[in-house]
C-alpha positions in Angstrom: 0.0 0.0 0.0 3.0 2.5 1.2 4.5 1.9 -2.4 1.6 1.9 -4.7 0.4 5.1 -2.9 3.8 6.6 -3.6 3.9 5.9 -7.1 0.6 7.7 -7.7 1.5 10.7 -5.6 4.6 10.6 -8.1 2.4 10.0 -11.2 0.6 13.2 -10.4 3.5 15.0 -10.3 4.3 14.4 -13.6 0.5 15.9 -14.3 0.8 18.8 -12.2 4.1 19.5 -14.3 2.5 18.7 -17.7 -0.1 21.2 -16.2 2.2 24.4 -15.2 4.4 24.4 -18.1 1.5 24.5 -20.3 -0.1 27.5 -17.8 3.2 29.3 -18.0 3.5 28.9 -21.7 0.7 31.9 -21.9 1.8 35.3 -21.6 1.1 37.4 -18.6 -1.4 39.4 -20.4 -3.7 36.8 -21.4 -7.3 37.1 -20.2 -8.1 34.8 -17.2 -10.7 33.1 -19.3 -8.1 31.4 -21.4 -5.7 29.7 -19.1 -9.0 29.3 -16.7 -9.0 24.9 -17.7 -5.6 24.9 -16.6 -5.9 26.3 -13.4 -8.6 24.1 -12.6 -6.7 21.0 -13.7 -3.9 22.4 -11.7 -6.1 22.7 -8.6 -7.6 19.0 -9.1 -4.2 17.4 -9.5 -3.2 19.7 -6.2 -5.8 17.9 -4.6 -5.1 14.3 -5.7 -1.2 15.0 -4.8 -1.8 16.1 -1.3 -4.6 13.1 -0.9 -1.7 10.8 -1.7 0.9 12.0 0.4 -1.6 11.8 3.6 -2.3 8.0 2.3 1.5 7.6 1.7 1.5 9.1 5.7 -1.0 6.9 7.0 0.7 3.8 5.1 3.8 4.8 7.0 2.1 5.0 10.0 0.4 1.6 9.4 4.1 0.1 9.1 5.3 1.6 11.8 2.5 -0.2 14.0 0.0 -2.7 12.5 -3.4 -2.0 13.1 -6.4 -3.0 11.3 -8.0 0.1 11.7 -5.0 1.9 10.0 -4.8 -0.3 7.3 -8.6 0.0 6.7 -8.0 4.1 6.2 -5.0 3.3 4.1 -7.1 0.8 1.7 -10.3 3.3 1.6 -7.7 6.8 0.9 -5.7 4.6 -1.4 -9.5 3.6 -3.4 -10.3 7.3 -2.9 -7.0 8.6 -4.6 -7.0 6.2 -7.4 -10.6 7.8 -8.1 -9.0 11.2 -7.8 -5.6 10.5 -10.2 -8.2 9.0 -12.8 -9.9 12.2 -12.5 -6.7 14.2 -12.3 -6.2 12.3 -15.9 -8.9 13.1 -17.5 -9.0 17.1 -16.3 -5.5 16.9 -17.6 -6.0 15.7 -20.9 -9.1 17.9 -21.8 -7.2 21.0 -20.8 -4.1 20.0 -23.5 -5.8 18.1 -25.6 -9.2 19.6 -26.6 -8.5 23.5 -26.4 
C-alpha cells in the first residue's frame, strides 16, 4: 500500500508539471478566461497530490504499527485517490488536448 500510494502521488507530479508548463506557456497578459481549464486542472491534481501523500503518511504510519483500523483508512484513501488520479487524468487531458 505504502508503495503503490507513492507511485501515484509521483504519477501526479508528472500531471501537475504537464499542467504548469502549459499554464506558463501563456503570456502574462492573457485574459483569465483562457488559461481558466488549466488552473482548474492544476487545482484537481493539487488535490489528488496532497490526498496521496496523507495515504503515503497513514501507510507509513500503518508500518510503523500494524493495526487493522489503520490499514482500513489506508485501503479506503488509497480507493479514494485512485478515483482522484483517474480524475486528475482526464481534467489533464481535456485541458491540452481539446483547447
Amino acid at each position: 500500500m505504502f508503495g503503490a500510494a507513492a507511485g501515484f502521488a509521483g504519477l501526479l507530479l508528472v500531471f501537475l508539471g504537464v499542467s504548469i508548463s502549459a499554464f506558463q506557456s501563456f503570456s502574462g497578459d492573457t485574459p483569465p478566461a483562457a488559461t481558466a481549464r488549466f488552473r482548474r486542472a492544476g487545482r484537481w491534481i493539487l488535490g489528488a497530490f496532497l490526498l496521496g501523500l496523507v495515504d503515503v503518511a497513514v501507510s507509513f504510519a500503518w508500518l510503523l504499527s500494524p493495526s487493522r483500523a489503520l490499514r482500513d483508512v489506508a485501503v479506503v484513501l488509497f480507493a479514494i485517490g485512485l478515483a482522484a488520479t483517474a480524475l486528475a487524468a482526464v481534467t489533464t487531458a481535456r485541458a491540452m488536448l481539446w483547447r
